[in-house]
PDB file with one MODEL, atoms N, CA, C and O in Angstrom:
MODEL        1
ATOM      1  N   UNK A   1      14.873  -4.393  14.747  1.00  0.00           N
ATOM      2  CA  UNK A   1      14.147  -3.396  13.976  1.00  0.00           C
ATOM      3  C   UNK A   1      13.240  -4.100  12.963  1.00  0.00           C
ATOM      4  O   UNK A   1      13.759  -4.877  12.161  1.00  0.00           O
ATOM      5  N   UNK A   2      12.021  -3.897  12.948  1.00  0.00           N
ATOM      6  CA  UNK A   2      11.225  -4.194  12.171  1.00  0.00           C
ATOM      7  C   UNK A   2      10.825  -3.971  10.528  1.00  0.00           C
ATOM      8  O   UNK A   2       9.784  -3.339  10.350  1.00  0.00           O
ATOM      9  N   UNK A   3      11.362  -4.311   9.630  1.00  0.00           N
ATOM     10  CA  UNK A   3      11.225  -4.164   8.252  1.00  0.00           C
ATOM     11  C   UNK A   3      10.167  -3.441   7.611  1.00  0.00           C
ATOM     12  O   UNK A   3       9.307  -4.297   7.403  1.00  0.00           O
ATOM     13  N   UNK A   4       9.669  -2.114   7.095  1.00  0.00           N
ATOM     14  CA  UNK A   4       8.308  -1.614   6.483  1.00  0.00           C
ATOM     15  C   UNK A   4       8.640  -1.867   5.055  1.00  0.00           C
ATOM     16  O   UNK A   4       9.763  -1.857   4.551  1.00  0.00           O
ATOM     17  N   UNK A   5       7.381  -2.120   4.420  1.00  0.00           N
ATOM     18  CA  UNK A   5       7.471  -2.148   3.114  1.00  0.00           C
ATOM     19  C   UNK A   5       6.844  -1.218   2.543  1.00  0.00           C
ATOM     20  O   UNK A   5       5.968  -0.620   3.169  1.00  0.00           O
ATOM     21  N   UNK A   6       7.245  -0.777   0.805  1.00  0.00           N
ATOM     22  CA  UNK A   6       6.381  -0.172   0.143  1.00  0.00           C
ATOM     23  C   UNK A   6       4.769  -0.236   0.061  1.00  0.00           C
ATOM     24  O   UNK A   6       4.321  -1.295   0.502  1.00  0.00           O
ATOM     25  N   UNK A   7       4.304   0.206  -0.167  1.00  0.00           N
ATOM     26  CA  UNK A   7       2.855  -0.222  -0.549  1.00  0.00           C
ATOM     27  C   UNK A   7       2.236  -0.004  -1.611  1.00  0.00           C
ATOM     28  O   UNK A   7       1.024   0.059  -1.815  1.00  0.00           O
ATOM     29  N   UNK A   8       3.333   0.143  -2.474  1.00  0.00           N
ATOM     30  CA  UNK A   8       2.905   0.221  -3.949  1.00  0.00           C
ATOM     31  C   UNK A   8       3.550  -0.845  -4.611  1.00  0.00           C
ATOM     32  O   UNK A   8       2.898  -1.675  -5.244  1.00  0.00           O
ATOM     33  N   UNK A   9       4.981  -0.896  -4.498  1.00  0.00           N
ATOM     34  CA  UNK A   9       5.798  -2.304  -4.847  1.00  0.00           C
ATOM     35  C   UNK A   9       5.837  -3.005  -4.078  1.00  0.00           C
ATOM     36  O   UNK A   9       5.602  -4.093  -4.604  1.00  0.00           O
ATOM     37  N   UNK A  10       6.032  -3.154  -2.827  1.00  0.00           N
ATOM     38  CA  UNK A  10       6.405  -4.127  -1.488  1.00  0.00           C
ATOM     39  C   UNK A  10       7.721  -4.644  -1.537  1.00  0.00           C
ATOM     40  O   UNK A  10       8.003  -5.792  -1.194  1.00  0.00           O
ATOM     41  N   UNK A  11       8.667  -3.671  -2.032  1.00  0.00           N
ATOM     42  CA  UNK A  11       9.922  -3.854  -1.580  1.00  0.00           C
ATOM     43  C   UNK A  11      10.025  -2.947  -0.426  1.00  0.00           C
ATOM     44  O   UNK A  11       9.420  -1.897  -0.211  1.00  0.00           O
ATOM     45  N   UNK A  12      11.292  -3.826   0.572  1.00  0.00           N
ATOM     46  CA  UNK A  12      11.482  -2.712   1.428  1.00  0.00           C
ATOM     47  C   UNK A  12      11.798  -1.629   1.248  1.00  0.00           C
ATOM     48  O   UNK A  12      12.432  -1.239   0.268  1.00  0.00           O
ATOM     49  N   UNK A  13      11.217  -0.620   2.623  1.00  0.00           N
ATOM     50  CA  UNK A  13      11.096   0.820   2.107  1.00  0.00           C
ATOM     51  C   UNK A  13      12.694   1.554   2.422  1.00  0.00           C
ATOM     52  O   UNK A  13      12.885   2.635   1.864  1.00  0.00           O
ATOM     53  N   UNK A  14      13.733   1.038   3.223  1.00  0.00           N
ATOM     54  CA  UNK A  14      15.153   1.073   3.156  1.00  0.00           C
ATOM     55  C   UNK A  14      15.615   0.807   2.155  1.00  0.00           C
ATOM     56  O   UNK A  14      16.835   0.951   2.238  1.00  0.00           O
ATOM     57  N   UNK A  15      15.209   0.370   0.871  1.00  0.00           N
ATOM     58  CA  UNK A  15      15.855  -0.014  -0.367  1.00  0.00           C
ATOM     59  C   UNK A  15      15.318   0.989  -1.325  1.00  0.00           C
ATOM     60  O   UNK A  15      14.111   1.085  -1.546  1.00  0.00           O
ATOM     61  N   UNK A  16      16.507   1.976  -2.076  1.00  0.00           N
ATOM     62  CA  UNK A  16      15.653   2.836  -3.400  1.00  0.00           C
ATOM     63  C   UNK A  16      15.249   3.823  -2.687  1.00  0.00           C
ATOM     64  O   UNK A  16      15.218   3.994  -1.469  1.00  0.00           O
ATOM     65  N   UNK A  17      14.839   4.668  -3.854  1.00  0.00           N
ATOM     66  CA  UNK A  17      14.211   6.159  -3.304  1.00  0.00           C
ATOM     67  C   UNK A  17      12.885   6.349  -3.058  1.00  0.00           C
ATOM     68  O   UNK A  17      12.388   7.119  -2.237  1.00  0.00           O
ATOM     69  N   UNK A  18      12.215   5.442  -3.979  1.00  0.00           N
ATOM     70  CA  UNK A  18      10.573   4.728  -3.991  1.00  0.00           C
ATOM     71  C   UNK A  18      10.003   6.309  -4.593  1.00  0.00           C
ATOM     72  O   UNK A  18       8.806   6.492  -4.371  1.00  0.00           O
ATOM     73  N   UNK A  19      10.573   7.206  -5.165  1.00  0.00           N
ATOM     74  CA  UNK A  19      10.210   8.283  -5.527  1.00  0.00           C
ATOM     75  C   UNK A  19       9.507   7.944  -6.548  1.00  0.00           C
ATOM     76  O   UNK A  19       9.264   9.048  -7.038  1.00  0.00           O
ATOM     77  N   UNK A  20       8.940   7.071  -7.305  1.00  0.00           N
ATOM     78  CA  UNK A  20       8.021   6.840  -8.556  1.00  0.00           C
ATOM     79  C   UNK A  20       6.984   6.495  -8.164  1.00  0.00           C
ATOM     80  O   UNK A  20       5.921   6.743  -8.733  1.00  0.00           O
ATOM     81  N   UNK A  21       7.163   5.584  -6.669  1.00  0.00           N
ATOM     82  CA  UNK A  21       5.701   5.181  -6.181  1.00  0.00           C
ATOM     83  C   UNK A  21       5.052   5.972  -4.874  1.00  0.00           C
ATOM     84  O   UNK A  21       4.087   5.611  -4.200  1.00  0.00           O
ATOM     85  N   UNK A  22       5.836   7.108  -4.725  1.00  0.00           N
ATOM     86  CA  UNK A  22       5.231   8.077  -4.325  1.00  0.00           C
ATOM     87  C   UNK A  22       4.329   9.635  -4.809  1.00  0.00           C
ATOM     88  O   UNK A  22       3.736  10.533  -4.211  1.00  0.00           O
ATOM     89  N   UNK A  23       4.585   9.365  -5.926  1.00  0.00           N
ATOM     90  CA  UNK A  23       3.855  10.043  -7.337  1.00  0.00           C
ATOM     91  C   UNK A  23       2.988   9.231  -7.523  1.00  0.00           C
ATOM     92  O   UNK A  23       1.994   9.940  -7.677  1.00  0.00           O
ATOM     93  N   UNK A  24       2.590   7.926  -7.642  1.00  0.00           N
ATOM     94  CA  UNK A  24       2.208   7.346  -8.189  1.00  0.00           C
ATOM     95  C   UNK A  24       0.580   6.958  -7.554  1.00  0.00           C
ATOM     96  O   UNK A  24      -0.528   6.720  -8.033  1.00  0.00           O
ATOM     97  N   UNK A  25       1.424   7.099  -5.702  1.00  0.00           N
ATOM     98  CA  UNK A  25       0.292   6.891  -4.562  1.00  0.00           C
ATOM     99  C   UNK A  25      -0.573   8.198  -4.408  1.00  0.00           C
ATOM    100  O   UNK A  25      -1.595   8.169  -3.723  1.00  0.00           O
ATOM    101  N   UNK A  26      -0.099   9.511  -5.142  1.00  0.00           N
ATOM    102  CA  UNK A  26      -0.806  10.359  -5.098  1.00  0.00           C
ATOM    103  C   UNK A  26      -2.771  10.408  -5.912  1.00  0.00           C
ATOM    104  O   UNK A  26      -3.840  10.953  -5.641  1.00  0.00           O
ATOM    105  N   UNK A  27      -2.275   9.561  -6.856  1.00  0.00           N
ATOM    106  CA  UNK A  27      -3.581   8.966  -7.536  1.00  0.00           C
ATOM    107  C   UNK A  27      -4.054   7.452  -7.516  1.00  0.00           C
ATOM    108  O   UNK A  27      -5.120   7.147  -8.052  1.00  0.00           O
ATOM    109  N   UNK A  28      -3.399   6.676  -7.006  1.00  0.00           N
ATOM    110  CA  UNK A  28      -3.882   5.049  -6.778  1.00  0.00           C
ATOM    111  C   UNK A  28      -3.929   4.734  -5.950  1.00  0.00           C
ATOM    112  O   UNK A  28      -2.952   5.221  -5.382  1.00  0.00           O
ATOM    113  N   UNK A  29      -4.701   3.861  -4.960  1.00  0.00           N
ATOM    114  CA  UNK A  29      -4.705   3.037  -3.764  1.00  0.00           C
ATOM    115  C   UNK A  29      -3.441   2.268  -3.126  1.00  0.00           C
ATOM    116  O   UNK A  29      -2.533   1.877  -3.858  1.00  0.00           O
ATOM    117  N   UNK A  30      -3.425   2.127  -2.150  1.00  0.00           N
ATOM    118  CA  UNK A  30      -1.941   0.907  -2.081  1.00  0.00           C
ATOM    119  C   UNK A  30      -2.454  -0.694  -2.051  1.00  0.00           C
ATOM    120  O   UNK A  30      -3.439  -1.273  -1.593  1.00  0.00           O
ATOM    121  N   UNK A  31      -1.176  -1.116  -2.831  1.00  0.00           N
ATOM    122  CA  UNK A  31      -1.466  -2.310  -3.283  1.00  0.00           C
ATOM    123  C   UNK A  31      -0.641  -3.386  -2.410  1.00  0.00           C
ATOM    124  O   UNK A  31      -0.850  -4.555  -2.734  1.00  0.00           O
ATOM    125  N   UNK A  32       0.114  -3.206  -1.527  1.00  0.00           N
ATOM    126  CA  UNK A  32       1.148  -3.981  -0.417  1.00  0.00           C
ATOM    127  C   UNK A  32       0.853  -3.357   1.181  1.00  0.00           C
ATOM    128  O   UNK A  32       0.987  -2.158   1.424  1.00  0.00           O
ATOM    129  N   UNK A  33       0.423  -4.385   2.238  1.00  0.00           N
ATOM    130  CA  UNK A  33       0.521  -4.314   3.169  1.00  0.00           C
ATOM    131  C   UNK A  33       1.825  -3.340   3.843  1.00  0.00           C
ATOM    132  O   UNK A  33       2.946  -3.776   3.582  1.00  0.00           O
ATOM    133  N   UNK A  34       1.789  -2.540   4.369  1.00  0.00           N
ATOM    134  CA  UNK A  34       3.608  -2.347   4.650  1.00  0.00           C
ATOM    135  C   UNK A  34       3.817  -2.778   5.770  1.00  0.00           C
ATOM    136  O   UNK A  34       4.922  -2.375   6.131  1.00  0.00           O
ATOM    137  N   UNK A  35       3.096  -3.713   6.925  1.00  0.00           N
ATOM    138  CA  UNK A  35       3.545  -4.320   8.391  1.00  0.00           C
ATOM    139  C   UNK A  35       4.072  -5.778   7.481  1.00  0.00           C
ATOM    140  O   UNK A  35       5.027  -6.362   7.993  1.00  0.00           O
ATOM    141  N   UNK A  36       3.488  -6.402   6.139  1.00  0.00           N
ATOM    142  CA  UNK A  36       3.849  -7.934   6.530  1.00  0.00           C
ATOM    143  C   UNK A  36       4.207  -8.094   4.523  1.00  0.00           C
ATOM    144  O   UNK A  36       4.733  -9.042   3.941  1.00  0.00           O
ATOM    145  N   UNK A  37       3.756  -6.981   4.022  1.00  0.00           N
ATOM    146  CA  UNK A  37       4.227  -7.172   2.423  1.00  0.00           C
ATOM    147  C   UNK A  37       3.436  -8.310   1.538  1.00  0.00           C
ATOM    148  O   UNK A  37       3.897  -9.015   0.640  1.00  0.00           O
ATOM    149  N   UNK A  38       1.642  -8.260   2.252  1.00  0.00           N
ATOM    150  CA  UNK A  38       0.788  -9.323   1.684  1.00  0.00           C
ATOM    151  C   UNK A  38       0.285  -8.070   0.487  1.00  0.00           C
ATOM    152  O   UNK A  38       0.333  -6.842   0.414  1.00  0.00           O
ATOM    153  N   UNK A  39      -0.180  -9.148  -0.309  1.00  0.00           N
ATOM    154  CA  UNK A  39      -0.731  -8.304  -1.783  1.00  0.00           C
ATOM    155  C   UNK A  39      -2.229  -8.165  -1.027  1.00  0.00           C
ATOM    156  O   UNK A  39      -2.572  -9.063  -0.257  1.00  0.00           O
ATOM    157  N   UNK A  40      -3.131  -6.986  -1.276  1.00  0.00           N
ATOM    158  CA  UNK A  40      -4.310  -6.487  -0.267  1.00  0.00           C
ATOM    159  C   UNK A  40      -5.312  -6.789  -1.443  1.00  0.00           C
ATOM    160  O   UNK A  40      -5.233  -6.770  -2.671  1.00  0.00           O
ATOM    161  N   UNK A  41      -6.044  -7.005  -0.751  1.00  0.00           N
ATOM    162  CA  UNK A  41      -7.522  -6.856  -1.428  1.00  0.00           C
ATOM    163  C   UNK A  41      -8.251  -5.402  -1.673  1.00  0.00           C
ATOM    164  O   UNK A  41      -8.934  -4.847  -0.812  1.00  0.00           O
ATOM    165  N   UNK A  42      -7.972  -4.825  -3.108  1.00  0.00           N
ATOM    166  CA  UNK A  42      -8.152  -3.360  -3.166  1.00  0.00           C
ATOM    167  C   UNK A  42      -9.690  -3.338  -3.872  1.00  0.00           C
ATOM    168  O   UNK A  42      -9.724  -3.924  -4.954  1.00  0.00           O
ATOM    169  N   UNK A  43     -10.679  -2.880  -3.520  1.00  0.00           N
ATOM    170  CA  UNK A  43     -11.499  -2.058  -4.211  1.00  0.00           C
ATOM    171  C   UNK A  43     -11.816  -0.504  -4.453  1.00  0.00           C
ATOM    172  O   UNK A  43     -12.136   0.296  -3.574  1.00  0.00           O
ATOM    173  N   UNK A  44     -11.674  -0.255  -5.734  1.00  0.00           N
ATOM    174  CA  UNK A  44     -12.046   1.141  -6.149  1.00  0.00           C
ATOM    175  C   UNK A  44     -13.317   1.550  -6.361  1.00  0.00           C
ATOM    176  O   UNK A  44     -14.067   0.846  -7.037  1.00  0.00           O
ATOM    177  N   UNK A  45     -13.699   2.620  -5.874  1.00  0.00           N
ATOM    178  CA  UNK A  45     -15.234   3.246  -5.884  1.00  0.00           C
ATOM    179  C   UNK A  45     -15.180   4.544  -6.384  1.00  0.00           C
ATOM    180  O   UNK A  45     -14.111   5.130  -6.218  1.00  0.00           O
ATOM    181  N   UNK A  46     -16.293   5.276  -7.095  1.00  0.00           N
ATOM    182  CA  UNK A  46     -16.147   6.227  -7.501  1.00  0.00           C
ATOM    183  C   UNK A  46     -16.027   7.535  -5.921  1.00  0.00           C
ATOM    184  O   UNK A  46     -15.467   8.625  -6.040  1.00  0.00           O
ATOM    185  N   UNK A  47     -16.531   7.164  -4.904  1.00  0.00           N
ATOM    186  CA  UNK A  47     -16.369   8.078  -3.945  1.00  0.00           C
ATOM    187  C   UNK A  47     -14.923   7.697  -3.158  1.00  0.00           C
ATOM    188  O   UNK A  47     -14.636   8.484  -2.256  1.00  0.00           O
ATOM    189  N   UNK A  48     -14.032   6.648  -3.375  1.00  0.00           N
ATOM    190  CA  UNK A  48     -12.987   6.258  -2.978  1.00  0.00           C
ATOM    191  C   UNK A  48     -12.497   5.107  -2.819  1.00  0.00           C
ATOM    192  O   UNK A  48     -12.585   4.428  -3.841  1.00  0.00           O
ATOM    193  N   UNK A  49     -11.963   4.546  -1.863  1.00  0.00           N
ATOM    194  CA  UNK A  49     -11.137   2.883  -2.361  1.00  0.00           C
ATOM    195  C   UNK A  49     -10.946   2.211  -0.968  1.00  0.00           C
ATOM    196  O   UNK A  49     -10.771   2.997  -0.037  1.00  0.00           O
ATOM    197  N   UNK A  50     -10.952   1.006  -0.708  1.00  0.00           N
ATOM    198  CA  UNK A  50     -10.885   0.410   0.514  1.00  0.00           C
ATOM    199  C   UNK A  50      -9.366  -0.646   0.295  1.00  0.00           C
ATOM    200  O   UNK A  50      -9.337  -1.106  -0.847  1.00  0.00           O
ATOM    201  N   UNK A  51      -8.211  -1.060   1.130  1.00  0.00           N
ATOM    202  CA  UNK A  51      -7.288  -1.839   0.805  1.00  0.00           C
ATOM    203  C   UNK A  51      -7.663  -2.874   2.355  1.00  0.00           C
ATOM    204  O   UNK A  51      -7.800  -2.534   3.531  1.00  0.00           O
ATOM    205  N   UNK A  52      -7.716  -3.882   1.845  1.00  0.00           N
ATOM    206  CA  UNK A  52      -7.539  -4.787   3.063  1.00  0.00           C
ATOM    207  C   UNK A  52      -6.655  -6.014   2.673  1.00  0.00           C
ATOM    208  O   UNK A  52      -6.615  -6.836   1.757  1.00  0.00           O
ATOM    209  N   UNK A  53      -5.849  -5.686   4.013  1.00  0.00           N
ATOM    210  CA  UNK A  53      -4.689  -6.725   4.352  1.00  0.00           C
ATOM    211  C   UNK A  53      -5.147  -7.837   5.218  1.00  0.00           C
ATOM    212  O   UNK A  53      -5.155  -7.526   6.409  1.00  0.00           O
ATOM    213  N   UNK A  54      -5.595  -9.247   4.913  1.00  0.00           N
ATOM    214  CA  UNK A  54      -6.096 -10.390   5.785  1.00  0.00           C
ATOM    215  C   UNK A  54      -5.355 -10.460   6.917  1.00  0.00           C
ATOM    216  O   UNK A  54      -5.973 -11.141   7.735  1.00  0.00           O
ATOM    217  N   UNK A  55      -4.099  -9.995   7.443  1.00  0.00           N
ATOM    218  CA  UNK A  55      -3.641  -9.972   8.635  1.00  0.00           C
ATOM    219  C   UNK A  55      -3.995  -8.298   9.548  1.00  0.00           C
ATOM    220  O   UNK A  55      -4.415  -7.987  10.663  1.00  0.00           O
ATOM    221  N   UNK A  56      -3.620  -7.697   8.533  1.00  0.00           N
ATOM    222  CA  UNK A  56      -4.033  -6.465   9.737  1.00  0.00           C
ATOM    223  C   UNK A  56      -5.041  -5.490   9.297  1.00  0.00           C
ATOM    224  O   UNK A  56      -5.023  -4.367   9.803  1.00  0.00           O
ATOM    225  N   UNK A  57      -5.805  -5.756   8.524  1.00  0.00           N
ATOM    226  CA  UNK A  57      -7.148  -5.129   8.573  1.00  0.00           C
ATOM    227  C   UNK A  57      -7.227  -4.267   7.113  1.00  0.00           C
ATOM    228  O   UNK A  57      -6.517  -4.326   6.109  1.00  0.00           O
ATOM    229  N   UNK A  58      -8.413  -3.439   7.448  1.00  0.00           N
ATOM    230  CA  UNK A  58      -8.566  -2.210   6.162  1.00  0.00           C
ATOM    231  C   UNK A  58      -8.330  -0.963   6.179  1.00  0.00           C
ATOM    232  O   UNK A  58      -9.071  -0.273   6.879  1.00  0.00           O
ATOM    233  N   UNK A  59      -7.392  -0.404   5.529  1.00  0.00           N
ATOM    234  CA  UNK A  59      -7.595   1.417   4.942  1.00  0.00           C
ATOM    235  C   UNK A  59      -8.511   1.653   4.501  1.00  0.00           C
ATOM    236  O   UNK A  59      -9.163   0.729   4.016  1.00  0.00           O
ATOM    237  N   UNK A  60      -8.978   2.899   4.453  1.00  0.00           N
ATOM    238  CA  UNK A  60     -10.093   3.137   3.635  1.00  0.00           C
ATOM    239  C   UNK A  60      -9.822   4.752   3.019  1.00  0.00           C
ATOM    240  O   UNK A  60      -9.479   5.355   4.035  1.00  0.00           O
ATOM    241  N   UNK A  61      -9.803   5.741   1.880  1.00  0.00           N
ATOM    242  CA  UNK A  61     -10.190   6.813   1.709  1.00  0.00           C
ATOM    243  C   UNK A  61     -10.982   7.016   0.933  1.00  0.00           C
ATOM    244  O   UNK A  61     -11.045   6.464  -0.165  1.00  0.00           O
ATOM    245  N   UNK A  62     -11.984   8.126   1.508  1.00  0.00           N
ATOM    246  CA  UNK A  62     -13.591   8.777   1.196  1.00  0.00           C
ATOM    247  C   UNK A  62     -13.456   9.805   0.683  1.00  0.00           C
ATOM    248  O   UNK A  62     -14.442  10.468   0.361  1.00  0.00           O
TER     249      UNK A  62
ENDMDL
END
């Protein structure tokens, strides 16, 4: 079984309720890969935010 992580803390997401950083993702970008738990390259824009993970690519919301 393959491990997911948070993407706000990048602890695993089997650990905790992560209920603070799911409030939290309602207004901020994610800041942790959740396939590999790399810290992402986030930019914020006033029309929305891009997260890119150097192994598996970019999110984006517009």
């Amino acid at each position: 079984m393959e491990t997911t992580y948070c993407d706000r803390c990048g602890e695993p997401t089997g650990t905790g309720t992560h209920d603070s950083c799911r409030a939290a993702r309602q207004l901020e970008p994610p800041r942790f890969c959740t396939h590999c738990r790399r810290r992402m390259k986030v930019q914020v824009v006033p029309t929305g935010w891009t997260a890119t993970c150097a192994e598996h690519g970019t999110l984006a919301a517009h």
